[in-house]
N, C-alpha and C positions, 0 to 999 in steps of 0.2 A: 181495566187498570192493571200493569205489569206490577206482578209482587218482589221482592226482593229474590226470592227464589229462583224464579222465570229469569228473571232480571240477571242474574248470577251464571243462570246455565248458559243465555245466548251468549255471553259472555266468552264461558271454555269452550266454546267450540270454534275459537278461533285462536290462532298458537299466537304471540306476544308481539312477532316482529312485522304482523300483515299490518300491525295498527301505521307503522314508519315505512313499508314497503319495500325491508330487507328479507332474501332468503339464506336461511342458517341452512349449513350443508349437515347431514344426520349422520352420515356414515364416514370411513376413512379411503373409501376412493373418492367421494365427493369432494371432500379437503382436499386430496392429490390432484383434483383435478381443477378445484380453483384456484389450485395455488399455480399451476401450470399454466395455464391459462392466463394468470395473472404473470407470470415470465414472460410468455409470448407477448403479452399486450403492452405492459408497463416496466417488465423489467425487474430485476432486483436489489436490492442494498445491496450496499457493500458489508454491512453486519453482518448478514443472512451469507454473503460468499466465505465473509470468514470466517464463519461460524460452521458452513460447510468443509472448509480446510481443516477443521478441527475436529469434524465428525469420521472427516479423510483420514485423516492421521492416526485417533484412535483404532478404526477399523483393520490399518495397518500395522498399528503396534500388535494387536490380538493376534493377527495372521502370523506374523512374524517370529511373535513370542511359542507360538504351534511349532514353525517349522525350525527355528532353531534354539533359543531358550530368550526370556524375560531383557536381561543384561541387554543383549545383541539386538534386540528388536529397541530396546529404549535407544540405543545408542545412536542406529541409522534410521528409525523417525525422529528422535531429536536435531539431527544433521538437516532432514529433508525440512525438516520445519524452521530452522534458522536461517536456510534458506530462502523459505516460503515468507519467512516476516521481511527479509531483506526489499522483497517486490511487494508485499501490503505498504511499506512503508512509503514507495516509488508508486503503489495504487492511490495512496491518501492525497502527495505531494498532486499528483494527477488532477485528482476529483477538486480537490480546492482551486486549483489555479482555472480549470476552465468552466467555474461555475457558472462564469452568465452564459458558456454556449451550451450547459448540459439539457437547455428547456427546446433547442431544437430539435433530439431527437425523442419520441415517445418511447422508445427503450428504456431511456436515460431516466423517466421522468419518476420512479423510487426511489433514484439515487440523488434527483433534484433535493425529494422531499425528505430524503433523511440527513442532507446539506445544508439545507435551510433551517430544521428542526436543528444544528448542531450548533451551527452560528449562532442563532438563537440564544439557547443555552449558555454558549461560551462568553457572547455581550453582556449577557446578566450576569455569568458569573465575576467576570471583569470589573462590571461597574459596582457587583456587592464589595470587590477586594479595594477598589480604588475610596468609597464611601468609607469603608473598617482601616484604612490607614491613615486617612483623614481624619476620623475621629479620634482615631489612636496617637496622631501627633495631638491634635487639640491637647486630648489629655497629658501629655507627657509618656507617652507608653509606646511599646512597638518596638524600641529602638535595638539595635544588632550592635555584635558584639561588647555587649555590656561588660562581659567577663572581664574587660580587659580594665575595668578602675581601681582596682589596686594594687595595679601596677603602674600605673600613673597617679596616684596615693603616694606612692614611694618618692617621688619627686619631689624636690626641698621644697617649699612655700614661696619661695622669690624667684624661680621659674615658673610656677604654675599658670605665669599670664601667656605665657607659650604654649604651653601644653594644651590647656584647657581648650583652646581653639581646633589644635588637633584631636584630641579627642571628641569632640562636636563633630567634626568632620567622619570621622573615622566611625563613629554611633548610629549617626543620621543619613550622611550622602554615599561612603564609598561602596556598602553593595550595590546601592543603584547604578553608580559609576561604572560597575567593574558589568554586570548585567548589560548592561549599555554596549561594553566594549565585548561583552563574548557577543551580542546579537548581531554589534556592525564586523566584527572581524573574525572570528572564531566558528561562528556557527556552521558558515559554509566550508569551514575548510576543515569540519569534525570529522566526515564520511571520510577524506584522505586520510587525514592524521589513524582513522582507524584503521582502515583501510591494508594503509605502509606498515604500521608496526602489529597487525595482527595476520595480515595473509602474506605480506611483501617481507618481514623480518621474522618473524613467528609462523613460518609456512610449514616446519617440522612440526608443528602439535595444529594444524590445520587442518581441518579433511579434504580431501581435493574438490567435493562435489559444493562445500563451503566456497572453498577458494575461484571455483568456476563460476558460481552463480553472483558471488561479491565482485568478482572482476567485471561482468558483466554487467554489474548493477552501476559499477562506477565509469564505465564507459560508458552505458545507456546516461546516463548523466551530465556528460561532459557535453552530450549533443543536444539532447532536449530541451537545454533550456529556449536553443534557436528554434525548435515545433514551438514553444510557447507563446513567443516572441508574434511569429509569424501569423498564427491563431490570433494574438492579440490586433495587431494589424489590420486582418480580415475583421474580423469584428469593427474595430475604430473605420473600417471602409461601409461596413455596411450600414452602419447607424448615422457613419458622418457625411458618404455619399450619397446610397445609390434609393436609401430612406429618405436623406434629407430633400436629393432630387425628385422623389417621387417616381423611381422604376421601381413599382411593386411588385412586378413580374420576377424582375432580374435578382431583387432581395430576399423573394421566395425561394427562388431556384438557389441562392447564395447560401440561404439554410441553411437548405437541404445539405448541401457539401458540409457544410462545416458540419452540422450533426453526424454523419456520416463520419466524417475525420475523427472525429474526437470517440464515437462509438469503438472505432478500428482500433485507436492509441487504448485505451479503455482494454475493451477484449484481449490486445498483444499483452498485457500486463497481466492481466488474468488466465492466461493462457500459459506464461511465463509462472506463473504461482503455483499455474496445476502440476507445470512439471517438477518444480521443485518441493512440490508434499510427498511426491511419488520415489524423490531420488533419481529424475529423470534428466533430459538435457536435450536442449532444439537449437534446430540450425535457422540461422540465419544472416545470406549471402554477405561477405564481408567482415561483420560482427565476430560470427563466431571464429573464424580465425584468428582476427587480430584476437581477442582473447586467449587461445590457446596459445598464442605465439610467446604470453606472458608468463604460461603457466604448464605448458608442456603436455603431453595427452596422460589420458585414465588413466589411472594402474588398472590394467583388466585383472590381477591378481586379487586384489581387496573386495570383498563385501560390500565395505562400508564407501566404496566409489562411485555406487550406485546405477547407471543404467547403462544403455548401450550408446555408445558412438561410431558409427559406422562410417563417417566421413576423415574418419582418422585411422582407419585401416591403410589407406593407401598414400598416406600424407606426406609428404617431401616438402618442410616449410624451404622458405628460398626456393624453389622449385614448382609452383601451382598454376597449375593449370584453370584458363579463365571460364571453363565453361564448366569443372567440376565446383568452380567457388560460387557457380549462380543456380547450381541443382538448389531445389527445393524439399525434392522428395528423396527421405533415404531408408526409406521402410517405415512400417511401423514402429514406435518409439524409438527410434534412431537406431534398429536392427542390421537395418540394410536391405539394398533388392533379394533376390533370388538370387540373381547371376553373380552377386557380390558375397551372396553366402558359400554358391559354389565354388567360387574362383579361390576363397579363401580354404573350402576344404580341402580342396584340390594341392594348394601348398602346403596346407600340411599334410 
């Protein structure tokens, strides 16, 4: 018969998580390495990227605070980062809209799960707010701009069958009215309205590396919403076609594209974020011109302009050439080739 003793030792000599068939990693290259691993397999959040942006940022203010003082390092990581929120923002709008295609690619699939966990959350929190203002009318309570009853107080007695009704009105329905009308009219047209009187009228207290990546941002905007559109499409083709037909084959292979598309839009956006933590700027055919064309090239004189642009060395707007607007490659962080650095030595 096993005593309680016995019973106790077989016990410790096996660690907690054999009983469930989890391994716990001991050391801190084994986390680095699950967690890498876990990148390569599944992929990342988007908390976990932005949270990395924010580890970016710090590490750069330190460096910067080194090389030139405190002031001057807040000032050009604060820039690079209001940039970087510009394209988290254009990351989020992203991630929600092609949530039913994010489960075909397996990259995508942390980002499925902390999508789903959000929606989640935000339907509860919804239906707790819709529940507490229901109760709240029941009661008599809730109601907005109450301030205003005695000043409708002040009104003689033998108009008050007028008033009272506007007041009602005015207590109970016009936030929701006005709510209503910034969401069908206003909301979309906040990003211009910011846009025009903060980069386009206020471009003197603007930094330029601000003013290039907002311009950007609102161009990338003006076109996307047709990739959305289009994505939706394919999707309504593959569920209502070539599923509903029964090519199983053709609907796999359809996937796969779509997963793939929406990885690539994904990435360009996150790629777009890294250059702007950095203060940096990337070409791309087209785009990046018409942007510049709005906003004129770097001061290479400023600090605070932040990085290289090498495809505006030799720029002649009204005058471009169509095979320098489709180059890709323009050095490392937009340096330049070799032969672009020499030729420029050279002139001067």
């Amino acid at each position: 018969m096993m005593t309680t003793s016995s019973y106790i030792d077989d016990i410790s000599r096996f660690e907690p998580y054999d009983y469930i068939g989890l391994n716990v990693p001991s050391t801190t290259k084994e986390l680095v390495l699950e967690k890498l691993n876990q990148i390569v397999t599944t992929g990342f959040t988007i908390e976990e990227f932005q949270k990395a942006m924010l580890i970016l940022c710090l590490i750069r203010f330190v460096i910067y605070s080194i090389k030139y003082n405190p002031i001057t390092s807040f000032k050009m990581c604060a820039i690079g980062l209001f940039s970087c929120v510009l394209w988290g923002i254009a990351l989020n709008d992203c991630v929600g809209i092609y949530f039913p295609v994010l489960k075909f690619n397996p990259l995508l699939s942390n980002i499925l799960d902390e999508e789903e966990r959000f929606r989640a959350a935000a339907e509860y929190r919804a239906y707790d707010k819709v529940t507490n203002d229901m109760l709240n009318r029941l009661a008599g309570e809730g109601h907005h701009f109450e301030w205003l009853r005695p000043i409708f107080n002040l009104v003689p007695e033998q108009f008050q069958k007028l008033t009272n009704p506007l007041y009602t009105y005015i207590t109970e329905d016009l936030l929701g009215v006005l709510k209503k009308f910034y969401k069908s009219n206003l909301r979309q047209m906040m990003p211009f309205i910011i846009y025009i009187a903060y980069v386009r009228v206020g471009k003197k207290y603007c930094p330029y590396h601000i003013r290039w990546h907002f311009t950007f941002v609102t161009l990338y905007n003006t076109f996307v919403t047709y990739i959305f559109s289009c994505v939706n499409r394919a999707r309504i083709m593959l569920h209502g076609t070539l599923i509903a037909q029964h090519r199983f084959e053709e609907a796999e292979a359809f996937q796969l594209y779509l997963g793939a598309f929406v990885f690539a839009h994904i990435s360009f956006i996150m790629f777009a974020m890294l250059h702007a933590i950095f203060s940096q700027y990337f070409y791309v055919p087209f785009l990046t011109y018409n942007v510049e064309l709005h906003i004129g090239k770097r001061p290479v004189n400023s600090i605070y302009s932040g990085g290289y642009t090498a495809w505006q060395d030799d720029y002649l707007f009204y005058d471009i050439k169509f095979r320098e607007t489709m180059r890709l490659w323009w050095g490392w962080l937009g340096r330049g080739t070799k032969q672009q650095r020499r030729t420029k030595k050279n002139k001067k």
